[in-house]
N, CA and C of each residue as an Amber inpcrd file, in Angstrom:
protein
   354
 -49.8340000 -52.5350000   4.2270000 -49.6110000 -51.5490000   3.1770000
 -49.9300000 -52.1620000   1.8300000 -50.2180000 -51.2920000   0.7710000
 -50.8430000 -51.9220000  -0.0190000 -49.8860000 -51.4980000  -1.1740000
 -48.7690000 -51.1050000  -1.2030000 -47.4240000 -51.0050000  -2.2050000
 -47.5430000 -49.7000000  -2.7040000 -48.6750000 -49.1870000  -2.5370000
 -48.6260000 -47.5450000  -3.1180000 -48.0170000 -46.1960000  -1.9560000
 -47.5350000 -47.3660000  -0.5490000 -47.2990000 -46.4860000   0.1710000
 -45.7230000 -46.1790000   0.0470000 -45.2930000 -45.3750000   0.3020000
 -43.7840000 -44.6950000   0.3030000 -43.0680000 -45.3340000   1.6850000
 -41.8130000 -45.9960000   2.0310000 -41.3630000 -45.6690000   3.4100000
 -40.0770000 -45.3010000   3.0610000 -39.2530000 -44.4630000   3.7320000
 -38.1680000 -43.3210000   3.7510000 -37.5810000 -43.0940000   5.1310000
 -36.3710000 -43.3190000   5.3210000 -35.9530000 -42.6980000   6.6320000
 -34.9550000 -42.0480000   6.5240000 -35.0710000 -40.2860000   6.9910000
 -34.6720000 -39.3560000   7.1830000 -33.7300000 -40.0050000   8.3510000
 -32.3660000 -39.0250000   8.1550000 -31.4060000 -39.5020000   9.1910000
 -31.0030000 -37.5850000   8.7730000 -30.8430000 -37.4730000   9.8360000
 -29.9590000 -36.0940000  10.6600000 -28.6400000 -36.0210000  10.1800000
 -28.3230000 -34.5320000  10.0270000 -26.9730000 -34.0270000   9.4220000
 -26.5020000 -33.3200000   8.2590000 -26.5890000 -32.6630000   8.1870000
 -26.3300000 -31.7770000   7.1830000 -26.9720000 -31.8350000   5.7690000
 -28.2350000 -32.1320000   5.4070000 -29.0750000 -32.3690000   4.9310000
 -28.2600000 -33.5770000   3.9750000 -27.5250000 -34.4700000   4.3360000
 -27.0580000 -36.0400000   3.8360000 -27.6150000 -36.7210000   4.8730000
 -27.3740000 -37.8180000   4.4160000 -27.6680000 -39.4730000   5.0690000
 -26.8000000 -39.7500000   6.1760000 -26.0590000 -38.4970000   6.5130000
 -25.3950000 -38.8630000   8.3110000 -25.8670000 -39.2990000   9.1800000
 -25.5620000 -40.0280000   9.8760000 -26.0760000 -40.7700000  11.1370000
 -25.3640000 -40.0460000  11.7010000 -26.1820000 -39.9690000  13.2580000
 -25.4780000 -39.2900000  14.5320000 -26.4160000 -40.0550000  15.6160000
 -25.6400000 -40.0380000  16.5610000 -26.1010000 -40.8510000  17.7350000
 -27.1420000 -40.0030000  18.5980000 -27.0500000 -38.6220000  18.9530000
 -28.0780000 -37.5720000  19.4780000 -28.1770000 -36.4790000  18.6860000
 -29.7050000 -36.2770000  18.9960000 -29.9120000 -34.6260000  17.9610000
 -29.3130000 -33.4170000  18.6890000 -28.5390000 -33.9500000  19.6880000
 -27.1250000 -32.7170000  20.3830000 -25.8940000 -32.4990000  19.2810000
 -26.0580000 -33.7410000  18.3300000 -25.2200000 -33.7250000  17.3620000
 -25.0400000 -32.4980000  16.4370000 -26.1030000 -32.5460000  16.5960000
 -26.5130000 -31.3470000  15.2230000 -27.1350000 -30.1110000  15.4780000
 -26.7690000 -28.7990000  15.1030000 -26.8120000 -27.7090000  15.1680000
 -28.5930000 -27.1690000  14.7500000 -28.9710000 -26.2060000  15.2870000
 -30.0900000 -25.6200000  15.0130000 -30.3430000 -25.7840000  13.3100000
 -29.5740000 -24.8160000  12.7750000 -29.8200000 -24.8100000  11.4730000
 -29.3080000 -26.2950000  10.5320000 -28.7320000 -27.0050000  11.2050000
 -29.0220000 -28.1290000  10.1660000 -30.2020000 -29.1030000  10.4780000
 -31.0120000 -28.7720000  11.9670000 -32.0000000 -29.6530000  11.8580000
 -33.0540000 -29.2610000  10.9900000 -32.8880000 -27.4760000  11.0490000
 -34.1130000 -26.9080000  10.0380000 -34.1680000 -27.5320000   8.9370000
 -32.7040000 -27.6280000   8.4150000 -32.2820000 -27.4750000   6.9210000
 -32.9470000 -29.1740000   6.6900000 -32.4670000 -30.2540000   7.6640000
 -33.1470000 -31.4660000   7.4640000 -34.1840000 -31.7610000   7.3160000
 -35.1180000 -30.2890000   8.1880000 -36.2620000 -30.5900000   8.4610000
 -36.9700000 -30.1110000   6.8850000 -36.4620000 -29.5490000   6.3950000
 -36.5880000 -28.6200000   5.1360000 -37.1170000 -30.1030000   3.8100000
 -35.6340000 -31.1260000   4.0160000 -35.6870000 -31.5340000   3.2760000
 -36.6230000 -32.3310000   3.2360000 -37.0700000 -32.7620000   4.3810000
 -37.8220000 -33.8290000   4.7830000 -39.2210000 -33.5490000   4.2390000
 -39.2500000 -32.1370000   4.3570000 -40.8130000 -31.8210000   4.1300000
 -41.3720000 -32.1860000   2.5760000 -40.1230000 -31.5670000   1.4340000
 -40.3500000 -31.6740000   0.2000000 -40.3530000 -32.9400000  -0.2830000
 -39.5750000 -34.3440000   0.2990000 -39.6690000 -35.6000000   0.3430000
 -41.0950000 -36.0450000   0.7790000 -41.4130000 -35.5140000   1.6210000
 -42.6400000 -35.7400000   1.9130000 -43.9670000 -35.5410000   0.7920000
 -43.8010000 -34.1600000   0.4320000 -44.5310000 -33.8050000  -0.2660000
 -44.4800000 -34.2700000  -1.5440000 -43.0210000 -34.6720000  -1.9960000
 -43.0940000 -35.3680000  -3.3360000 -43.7730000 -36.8600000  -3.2280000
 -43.2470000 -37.8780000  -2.1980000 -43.7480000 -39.0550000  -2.1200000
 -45.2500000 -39.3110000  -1.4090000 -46.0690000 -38.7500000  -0.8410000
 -46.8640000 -38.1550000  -0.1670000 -47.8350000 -39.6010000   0.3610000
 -47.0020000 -39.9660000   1.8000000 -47.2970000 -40.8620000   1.9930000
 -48.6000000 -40.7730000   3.4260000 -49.5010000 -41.6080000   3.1620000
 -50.8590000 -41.4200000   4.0170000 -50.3170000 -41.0680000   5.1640000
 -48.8460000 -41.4790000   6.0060000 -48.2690000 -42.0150000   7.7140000
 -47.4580000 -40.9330000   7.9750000 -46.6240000 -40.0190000   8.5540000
 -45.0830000 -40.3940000   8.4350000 -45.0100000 -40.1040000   9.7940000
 -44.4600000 -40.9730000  10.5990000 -43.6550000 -41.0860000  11.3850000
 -42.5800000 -40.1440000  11.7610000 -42.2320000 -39.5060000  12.9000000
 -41.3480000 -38.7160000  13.2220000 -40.7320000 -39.4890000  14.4410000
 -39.3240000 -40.1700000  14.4180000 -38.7100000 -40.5730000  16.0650000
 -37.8380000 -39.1600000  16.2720000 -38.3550000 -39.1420000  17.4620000
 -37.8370000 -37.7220000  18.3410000 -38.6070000 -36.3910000  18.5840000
 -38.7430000 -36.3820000  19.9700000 -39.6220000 -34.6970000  19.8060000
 -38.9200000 -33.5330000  19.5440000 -38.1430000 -33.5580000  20.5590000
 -36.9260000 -32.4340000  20.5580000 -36.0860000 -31.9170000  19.0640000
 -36.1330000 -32.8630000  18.4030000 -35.9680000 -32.6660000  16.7330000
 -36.7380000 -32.5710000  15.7320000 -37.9830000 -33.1650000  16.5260000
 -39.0410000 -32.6620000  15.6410000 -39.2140000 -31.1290000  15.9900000
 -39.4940000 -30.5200000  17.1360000 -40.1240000 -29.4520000  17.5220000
 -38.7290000 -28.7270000  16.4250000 -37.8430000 -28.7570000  16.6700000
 -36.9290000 -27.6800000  16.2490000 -37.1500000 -27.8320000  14.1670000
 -36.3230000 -29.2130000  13.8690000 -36.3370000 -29.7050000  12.4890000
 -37.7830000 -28.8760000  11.5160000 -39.4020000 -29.3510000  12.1760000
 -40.0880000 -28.5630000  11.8540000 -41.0820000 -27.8410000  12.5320000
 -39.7390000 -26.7670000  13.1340000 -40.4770000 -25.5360000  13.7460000
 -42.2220000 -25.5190000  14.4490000 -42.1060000 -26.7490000  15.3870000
 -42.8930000 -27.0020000  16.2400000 -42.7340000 -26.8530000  17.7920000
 -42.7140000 -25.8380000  18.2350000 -42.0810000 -25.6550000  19.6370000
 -42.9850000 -26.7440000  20.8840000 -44.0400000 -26.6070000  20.1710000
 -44.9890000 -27.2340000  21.3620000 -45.7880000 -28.6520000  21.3330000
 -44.9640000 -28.9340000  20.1500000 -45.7240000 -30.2850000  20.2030000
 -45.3490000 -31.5880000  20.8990000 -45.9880000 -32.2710000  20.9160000
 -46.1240000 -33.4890000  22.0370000 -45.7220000 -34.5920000  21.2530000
 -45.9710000 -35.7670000  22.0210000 -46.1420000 -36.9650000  21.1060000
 -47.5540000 -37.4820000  20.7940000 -47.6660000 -37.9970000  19.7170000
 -48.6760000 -38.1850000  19.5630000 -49.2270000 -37.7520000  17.5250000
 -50.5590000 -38.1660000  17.0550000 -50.9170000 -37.6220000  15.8620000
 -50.6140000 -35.6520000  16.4130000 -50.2680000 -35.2990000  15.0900000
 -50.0370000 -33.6970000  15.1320000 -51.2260000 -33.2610000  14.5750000
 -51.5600000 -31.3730000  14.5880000 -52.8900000 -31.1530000  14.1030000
 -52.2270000 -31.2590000  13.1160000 -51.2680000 -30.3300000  12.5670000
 -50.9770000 -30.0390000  11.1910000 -50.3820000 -31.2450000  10.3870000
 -50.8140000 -31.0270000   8.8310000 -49.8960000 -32.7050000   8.0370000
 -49.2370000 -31.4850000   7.2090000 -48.1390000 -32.3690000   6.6610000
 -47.3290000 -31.8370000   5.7740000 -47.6200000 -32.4320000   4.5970000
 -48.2900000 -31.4660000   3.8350000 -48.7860000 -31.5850000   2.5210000
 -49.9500000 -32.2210000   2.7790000 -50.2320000 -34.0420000   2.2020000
 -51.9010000 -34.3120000   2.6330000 -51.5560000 -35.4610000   3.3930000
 -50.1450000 -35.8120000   3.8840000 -49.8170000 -36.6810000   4.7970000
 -50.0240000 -36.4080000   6.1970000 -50.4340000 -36.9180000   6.9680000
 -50.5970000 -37.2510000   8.6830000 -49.3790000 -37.4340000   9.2940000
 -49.1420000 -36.3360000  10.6620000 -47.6090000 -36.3670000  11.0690000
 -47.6840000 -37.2130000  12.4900000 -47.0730000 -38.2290000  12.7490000
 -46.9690000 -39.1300000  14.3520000 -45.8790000 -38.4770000  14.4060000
 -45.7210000 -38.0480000  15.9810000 -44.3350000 -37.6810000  16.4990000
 -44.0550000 -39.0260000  17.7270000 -43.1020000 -39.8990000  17.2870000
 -43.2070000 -40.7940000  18.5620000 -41.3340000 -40.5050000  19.0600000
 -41.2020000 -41.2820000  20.4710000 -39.4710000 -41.5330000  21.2580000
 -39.3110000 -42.0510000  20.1770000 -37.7290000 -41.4150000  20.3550000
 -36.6760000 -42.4330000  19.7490000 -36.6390000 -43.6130000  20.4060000
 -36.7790000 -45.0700000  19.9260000 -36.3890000 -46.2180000  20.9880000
 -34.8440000 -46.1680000  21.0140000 -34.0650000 -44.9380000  20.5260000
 -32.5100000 -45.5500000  21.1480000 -31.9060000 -45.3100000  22.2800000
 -31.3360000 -46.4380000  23.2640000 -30.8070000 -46.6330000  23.8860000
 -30.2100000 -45.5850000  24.4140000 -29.9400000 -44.2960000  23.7330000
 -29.5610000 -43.2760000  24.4730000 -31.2510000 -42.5590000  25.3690000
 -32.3240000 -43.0250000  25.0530000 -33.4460000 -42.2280000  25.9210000
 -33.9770000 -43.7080000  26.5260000 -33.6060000 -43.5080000  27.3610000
 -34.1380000 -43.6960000  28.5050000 -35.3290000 -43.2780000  29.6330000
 -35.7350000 -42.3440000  28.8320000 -37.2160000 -42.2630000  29.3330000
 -38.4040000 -42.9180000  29.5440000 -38.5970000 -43.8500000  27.6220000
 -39.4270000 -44.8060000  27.3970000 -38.9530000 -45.8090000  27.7760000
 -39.8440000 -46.7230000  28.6390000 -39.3040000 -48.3540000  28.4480000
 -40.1070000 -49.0660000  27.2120000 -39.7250000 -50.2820000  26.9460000
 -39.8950000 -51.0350000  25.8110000 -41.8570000 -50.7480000  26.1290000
 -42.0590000 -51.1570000  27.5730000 -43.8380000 -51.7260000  27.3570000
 -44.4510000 -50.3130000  26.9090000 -43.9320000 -48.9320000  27.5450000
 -44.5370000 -48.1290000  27.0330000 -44.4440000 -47.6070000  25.5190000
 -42.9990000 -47.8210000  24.8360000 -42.5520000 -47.7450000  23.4610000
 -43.7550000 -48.7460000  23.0240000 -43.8560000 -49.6500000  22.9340000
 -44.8430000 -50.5300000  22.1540000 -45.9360000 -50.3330000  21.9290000
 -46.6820000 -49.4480000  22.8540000 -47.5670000 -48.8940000  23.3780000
 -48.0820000 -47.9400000  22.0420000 -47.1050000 -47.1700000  22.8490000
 -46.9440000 -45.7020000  21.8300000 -46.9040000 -46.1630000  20.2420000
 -46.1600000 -47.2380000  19.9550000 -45.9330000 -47.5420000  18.2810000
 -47.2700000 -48.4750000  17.9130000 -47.5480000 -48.6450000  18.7200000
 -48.6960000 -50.0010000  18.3940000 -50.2270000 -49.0160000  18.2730000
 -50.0360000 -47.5580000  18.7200000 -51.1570000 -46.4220000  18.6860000
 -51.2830000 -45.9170000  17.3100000 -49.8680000 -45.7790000  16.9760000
 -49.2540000 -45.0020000  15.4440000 -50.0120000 -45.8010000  14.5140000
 -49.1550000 -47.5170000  14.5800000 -49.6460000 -48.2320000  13.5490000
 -51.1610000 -48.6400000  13.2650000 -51.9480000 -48.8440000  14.5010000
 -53.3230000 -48.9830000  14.5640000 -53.7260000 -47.5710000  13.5700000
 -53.4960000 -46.5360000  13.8730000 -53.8500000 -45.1990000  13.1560000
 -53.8470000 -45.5130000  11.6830000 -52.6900000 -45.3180000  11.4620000
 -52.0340000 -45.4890000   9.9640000 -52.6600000 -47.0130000   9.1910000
 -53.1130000 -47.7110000   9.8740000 -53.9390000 -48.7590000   9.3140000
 -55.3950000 -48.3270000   8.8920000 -55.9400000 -47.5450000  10.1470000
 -57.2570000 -47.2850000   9.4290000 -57.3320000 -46.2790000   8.5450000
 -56.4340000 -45.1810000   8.4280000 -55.9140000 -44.2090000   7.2540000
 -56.0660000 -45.2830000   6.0350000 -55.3140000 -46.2030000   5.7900000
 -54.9820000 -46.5290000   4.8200000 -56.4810000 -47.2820000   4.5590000
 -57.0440000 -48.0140000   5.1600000 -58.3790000 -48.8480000   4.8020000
 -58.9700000 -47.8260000   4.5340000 -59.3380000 -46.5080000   4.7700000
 -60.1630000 -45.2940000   4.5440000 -60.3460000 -44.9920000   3.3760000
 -58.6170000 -45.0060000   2.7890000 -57.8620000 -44.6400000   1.5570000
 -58.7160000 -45.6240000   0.6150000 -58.8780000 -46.4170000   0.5790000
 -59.0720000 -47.9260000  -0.0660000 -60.3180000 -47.7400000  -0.9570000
C-alpha cells in the first residue's frame, strides 16, 4: 500500500462498533442499517479494495441475495467489493489451506489494482 489507501473495519451491531460473535447476532434491519453505514464510509474514504468477511452478512447487510465469494460485479462507489469466510472459529467450513487460498486471491487482486492506480 502506498499510504493513500484507507483500512477500516466495520464490526456489526447497531450501526456502533459492537462486536458480536455471529451475524445470528444481529437482526435483519441492523445488518442493513450497518450495511448502510458501511457504504457511505466507503464512499467517503474510497478505498481501491474493500474486503467483506462473511457472505451471509454480506448478502443481507448489502442487499445481495446471490452473491458468492469472490470479486463482486458491482463496487460501491469506485471501490472493488471481495466477499471472502469469516476465518472465525465459529465457521468451520473453511480450513486454514483453503482460507489462505481464498485471501492470498483477494490480496494478489488488490495489489494489481493498486499498481494500475500508480
Amino acid at each position: 500500500m502506498d499510504g493513500t489507501d484507507k483500512v477500516f473495519k466495520g464490526r456489526g451491531g447497531k450501526g456502533s462498533n459492537q462486536s458480536t460473535a455471529a451475524t445470528s447476532e444481529l437482526s435483519r434491519a441492523e445488518l442493513e442499517q450497518g450495511g448502510r453505514g458501511l457504504k457511505a464510509k466507503i464512499r467517503r474514504c474510497r478505498p481501491r479494495v474493500v474486503a467483506v468477511l462473511g457472505l451471509e452478512a454480506f448478502r443481507v447487510a448489502f442487499g445481495q441475495p446471490k452473491a458468492r465469494f469472490g470479486p463482486q460485479k458491482e463496487r460501491i462507489g469506485t471501490s472493488r467489493v471481495w466477499v471472502l469466510p469469516n476465518p472465525s472459529g465459529l465457521n468451520a467450513t473453511y480450513q486454514l489451506p483453503t482460507l489462505s487460498k481464498m485471501f492470498r486471491k483477494a490480496r494478489k487482486a488488490a495489489e494489481t489494482i493498486s499498481r494500475a492506480a500508480l
